[in-house]
C-alpha positions in Angstrom: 21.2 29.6 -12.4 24.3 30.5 -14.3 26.1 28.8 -17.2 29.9 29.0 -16.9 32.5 27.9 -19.3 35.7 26.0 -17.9 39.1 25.2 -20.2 40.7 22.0 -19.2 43.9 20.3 -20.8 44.1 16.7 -22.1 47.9 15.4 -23.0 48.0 13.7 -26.2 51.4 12.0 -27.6 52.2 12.2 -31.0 55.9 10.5 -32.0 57.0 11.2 -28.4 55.9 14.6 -28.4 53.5 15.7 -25.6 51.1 17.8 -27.0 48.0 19.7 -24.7 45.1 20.4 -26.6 42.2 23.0 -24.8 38.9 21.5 -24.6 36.4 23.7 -23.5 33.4 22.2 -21.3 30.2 23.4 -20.4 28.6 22.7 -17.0 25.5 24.4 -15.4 26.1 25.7 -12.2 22.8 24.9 -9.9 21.9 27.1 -6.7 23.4 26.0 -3.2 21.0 25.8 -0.6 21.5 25.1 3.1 20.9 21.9 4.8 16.9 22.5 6.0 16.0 20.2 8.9 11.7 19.6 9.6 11.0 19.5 13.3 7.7 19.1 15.3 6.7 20.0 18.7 5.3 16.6 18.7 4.2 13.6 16.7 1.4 13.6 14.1 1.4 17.6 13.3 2.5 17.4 9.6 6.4 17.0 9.3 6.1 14.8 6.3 3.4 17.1 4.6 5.4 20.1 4.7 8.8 17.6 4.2 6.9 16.5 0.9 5.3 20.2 0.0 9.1 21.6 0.7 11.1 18.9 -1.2 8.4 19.5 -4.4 8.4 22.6 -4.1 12.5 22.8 -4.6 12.6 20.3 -6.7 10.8 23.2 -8.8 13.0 25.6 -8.4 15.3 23.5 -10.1 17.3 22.6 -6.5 19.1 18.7 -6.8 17.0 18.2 -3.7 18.2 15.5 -1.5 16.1 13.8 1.4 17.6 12.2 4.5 15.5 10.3 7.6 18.2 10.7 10.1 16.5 9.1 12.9 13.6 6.9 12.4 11.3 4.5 14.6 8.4 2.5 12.5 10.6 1.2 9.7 10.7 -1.8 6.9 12.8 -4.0 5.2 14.8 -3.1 1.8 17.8 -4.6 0.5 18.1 -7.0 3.1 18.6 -4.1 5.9 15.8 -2.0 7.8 14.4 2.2 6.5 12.4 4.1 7.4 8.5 4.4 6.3 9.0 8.1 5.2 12.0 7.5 3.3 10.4 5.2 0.9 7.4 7.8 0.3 10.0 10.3 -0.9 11.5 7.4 -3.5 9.1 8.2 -6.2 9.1 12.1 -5.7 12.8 12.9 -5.6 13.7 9.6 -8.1 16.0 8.1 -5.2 17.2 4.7 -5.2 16.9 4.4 -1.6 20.0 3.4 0.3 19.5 2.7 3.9 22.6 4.0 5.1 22.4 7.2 3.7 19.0 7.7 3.1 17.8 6.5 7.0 21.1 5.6 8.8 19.8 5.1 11.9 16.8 3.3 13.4 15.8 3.2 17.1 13.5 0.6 17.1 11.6 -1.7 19.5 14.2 -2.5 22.4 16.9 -0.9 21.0 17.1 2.3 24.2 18.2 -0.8 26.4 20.7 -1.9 24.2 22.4 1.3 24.1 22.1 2.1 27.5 23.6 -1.0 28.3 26.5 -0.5 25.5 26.0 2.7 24.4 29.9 2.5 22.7 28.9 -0.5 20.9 27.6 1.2 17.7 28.4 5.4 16.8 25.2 6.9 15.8 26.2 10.2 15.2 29.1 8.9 12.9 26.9 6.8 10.8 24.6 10.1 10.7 27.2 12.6 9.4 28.6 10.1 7.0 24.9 9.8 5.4 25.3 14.1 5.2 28.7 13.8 3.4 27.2 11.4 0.6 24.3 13.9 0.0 25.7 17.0 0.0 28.4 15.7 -2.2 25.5 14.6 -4.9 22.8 17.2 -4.1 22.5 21.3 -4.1 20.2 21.0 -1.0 19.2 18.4 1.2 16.0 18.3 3.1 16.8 16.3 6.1 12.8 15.1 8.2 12.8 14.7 12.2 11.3 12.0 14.0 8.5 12.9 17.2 8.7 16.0 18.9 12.1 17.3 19.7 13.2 15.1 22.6 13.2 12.0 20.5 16.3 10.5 20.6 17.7 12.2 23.3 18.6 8.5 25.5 20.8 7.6 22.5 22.8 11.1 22.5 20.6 11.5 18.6 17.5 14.4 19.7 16.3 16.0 16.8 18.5 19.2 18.1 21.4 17.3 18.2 21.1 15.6 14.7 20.3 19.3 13.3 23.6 20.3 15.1 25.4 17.6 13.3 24.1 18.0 10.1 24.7 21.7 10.2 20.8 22.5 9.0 18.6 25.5 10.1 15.2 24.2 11.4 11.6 24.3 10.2 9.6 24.1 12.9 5.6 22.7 12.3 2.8 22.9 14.9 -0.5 22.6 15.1 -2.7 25.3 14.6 -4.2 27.1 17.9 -3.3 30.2 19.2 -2.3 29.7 23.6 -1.4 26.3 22.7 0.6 26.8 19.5 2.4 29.4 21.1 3.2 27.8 24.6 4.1 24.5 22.5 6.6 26.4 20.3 8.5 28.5 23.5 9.1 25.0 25.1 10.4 22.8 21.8 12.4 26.1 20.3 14.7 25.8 23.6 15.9 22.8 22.6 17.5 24.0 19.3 18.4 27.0 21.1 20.3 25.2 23.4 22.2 23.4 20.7 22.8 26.5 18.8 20.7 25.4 16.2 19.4 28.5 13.9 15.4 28.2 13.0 14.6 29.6 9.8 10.7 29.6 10.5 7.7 28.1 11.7 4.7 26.4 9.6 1.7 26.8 11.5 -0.4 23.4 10.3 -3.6 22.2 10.9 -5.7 25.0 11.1 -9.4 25.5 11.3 -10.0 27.8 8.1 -12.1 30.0 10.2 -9.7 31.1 12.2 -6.9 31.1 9.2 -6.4 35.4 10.2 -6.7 35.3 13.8 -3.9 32.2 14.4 -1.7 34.0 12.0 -2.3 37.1 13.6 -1.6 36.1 17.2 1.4 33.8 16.2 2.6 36.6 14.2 3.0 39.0 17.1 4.7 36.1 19.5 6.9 35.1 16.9 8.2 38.7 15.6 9.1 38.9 19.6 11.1 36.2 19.5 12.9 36.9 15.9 11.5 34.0 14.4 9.4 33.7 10.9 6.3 33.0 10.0 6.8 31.3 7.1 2.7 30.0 6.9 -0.2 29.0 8.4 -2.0 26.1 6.7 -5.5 25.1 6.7 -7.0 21.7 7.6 -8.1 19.8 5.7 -9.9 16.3 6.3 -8.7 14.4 3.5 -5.3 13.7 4.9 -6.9 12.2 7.2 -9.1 9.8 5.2 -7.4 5.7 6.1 -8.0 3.3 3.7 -9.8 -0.1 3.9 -7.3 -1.9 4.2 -5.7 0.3 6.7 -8.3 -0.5 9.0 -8.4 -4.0 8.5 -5.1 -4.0 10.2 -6.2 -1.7 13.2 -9.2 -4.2 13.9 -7.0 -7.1 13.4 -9.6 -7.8 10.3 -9.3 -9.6 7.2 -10.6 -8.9 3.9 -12.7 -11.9 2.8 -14.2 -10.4 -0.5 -12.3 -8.2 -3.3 -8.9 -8.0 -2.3 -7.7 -5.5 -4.7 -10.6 -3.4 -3.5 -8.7 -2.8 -0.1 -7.5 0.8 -1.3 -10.8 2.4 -1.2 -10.2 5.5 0.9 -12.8 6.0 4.0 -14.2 9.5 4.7 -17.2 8.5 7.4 -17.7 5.7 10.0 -21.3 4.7 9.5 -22.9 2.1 12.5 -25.2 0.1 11.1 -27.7 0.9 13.3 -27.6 4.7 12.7 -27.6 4.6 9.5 -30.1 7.6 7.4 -30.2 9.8 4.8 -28.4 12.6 6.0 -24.9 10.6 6.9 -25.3 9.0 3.6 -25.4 12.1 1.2 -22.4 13.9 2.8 -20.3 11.4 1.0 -19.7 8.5 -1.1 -16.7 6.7 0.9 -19.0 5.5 3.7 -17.3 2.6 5.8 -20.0 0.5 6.8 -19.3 -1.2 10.6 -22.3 -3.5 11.9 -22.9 -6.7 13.3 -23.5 -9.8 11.1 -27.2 -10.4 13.0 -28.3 -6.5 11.8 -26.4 -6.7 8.3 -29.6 -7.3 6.5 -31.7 -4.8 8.1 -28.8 -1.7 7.2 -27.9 -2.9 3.7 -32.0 -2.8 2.9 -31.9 0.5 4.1 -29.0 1.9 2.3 -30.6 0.2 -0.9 -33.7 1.9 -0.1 -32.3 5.6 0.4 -30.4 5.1 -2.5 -33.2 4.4 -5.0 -35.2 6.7 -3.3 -32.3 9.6 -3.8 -31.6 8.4 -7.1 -27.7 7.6 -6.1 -26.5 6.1 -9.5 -23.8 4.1 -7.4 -23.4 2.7 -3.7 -22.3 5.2 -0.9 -20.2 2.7 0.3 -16.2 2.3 0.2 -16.1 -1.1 2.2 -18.1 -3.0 5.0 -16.6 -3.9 7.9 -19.2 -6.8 9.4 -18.3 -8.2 13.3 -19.8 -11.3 14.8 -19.6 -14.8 13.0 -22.9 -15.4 11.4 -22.1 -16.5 7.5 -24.1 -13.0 5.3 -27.2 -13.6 3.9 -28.0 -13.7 0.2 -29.3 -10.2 0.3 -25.7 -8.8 1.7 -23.1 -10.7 0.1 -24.9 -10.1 -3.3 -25.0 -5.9 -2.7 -21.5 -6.6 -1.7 -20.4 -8.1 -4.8 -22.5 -6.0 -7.0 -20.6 -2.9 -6.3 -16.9 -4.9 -5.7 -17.0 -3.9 -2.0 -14.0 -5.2 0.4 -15.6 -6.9 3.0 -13.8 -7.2 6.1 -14.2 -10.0 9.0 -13.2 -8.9 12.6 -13.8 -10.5 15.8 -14.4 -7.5 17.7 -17.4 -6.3 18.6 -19.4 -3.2 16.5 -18.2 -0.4 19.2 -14.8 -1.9 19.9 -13.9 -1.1 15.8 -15.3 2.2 15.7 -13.7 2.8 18.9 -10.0 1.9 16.7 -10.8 3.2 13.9 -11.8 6.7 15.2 -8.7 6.7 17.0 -6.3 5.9 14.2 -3.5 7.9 12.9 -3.2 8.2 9.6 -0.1 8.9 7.6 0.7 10.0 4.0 2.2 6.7 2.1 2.9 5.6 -1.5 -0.3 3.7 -1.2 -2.3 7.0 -0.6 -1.6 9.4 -3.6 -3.7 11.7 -3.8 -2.7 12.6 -0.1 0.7 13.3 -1.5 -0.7 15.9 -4.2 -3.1 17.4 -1.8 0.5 17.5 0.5 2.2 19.3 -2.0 -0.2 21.7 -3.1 -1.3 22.7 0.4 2.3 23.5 1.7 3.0 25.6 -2.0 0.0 27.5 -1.7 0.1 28.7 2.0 4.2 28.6 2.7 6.7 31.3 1.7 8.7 28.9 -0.2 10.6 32.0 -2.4 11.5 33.5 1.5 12.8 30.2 2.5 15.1 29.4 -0.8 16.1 33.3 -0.3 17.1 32.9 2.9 18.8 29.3 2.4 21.4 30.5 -0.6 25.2 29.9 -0.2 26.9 33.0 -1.5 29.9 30.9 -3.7 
């Protein structure tokens, strides 16, 4: 960062007379980055982590870091038009008031591929995509632009995530899922992409990986990747909190609904316990047990739970919400350990293995309602990613 000094004139008039008098001005002179744009080989392998560990880690630095969702699918309503999810996570950490035209300009959302096939003049994506980049890079050192899917998506609208990157002028960062074969089979195929669009990758995040085999992935990767002139920027371990939903999460998988403490609903879920199965061995790995059982067995696995627990000497409940199916009205002897420890209770009409089917199966993401996931995001990304390589490697010379 370097301080300059600038001399302007002012014009000042003085019984007709012009006189200039030199002001001198002071202006600090931040670090230009290029435009960075976070791709995936598919969905659900950590663009936003390492969009949210990147931006923080900028931010930092000291970079005016600017976020862009160019293309986005699952979206909601703000200021009476449509954005993104993810661009609304990033509000809070970059202090963005959130504009949906320059912030997420474009949303392909339910039906909207038949629309364009069948009038694909009648709105211009890309231009409402590289007016969003001229409003950010007029207001921001950097900007961190995030992709949407794997690499195709986008690609029936003439918007793929290599043709956005093309437009926005950004080198990739490319994240995929830990694994050695697989890793490296999946980057050769979504890499050609770019390639074929000319767009320059300025490394890959390996994410997602098993902590015991942290050296060997990074070791095999390495190898393919050096081949192929491509980076390594880091290989990042998994890790199972980011993957922990919330209660009220799943009431909306199961099509539930919370009957008892509401505000309670943000309790975050580590285990699936049946209430069958439930012992003293699933209930002192944690303490954010989700209880799923049948109203007619209820009884039977809360007295057990009580049990263990005075027996253990657990000073609170190992539960972080009780999902009950069936429609037998609780007993006295539930809904009273419910309310003693302020547990959301949640009513679904499916069946006991239908929920645990959907709620095994459920992706989770990172949002505002899930902090600690976005520190846990952030610190994961800084501690395993060559972020002084990246910013090195991203400078403008001016």
């Amino acid at each position: 960062m370097q301080l300059k000094v600038k001399y302007f004139k002012l014009p000042c008039y003085y019984s007709g007379i012009k006189i200039f008098y030199k002001f001198r001005r002071l202006y600090i002179h931040q670090m230009k980055i290029k435009n960075i744009y976070v791709a995936a080989t598919m969905q659900h392998v950590g663009k936003t982590t390492s969009t949210l560990g990147l931006a923080a880690s900028f931010k930092k630095q000291g970079i005016n870091t600017g976020y862009c969702k160019p293309v986005g699918q699952k979206h909601v309503e703000l200021k009476g038009s449509v954005v993104d999810k993810d661009a609304v996570l990033f509000a809070d950490l970059l202090k963005l008031d959130i504009e949906p035209s320059i912030h997420s300009p474009v949303i392909i959302g339910k039906g909207a591929t038949a629309k364009y096939l069948e009038n694909p003049d009648a709105v211009d994506l890309e231009q409402m995509i590289t007016n969003a980049r001229r409003t950010l890079e007029a207001t921001h050192d950097g900007v961190i632009y995030e992709g949407t899917g794997h690499p195709g998506v986008g690609s029936v609208a003439g918007v793929s995530n290599a043709r956005v990157a093309q437009l926005l002028d950004a080198e990739v960062v490319m994240v995929v899922e830990g694994g050695v074969g697989s890793t490296i089979d999946m980057l050769n195929m979504t890499t050609a992409l770019f390639r074929e669009h000319n767009v320059p990758i300025a490394g890959v995040i390996v994410n997602k990986v098993l902590p015991s085999k942290m050296d060997m992935v990074k070791k095999y990767v390495k190898i393919w990747l050096d081949k192929n002139d491509l980076k390594l920027l880091g290989v990042v371990p998994h890790d199972n909190t980011l993957g922990y939903p919330l209660v009220w999460t799943i009431a909306k998988t199961i099509n539930g609904v919370i009957e008892l403490h509401n505000e309670k609903g943000f309790n975050k879920v580590e285990k699936i316990l049946a209430g069958s199965l439930v012992d003293l061995d699933s209930l002192t790995k944690s303490s954010d047990n989700l209880l799923v059982v049948s109203s007619r067995v209820i009884d039977e696995a809360i007295l057990r739970i009580k049990t263990i627990s005075e027996t253990e000497g657990f000073e609170d409940t190992p539960l972080s919400g009780v999902v009950v199916t069936g429609a037998d009205p609780l007993s006295p002897i539930s809904e009273n350990y419910i309310k003693e420890f302020n547990l959301p209770l949640v009513r679904t009409e499916l069946d006991t293995f239908g929920a645990v089917i959907k709620i095994s199966n459920l992706e989770v993401k990172i949002n505002r309602r899930t902090p600690w996931k976005i520190s846990k995001a952030i610190e994961l990304i800084n501690d395993h990613v060559d972020i002084d390589y990246l910013i090195q490697n991203l400078k403008v010379d001016e």
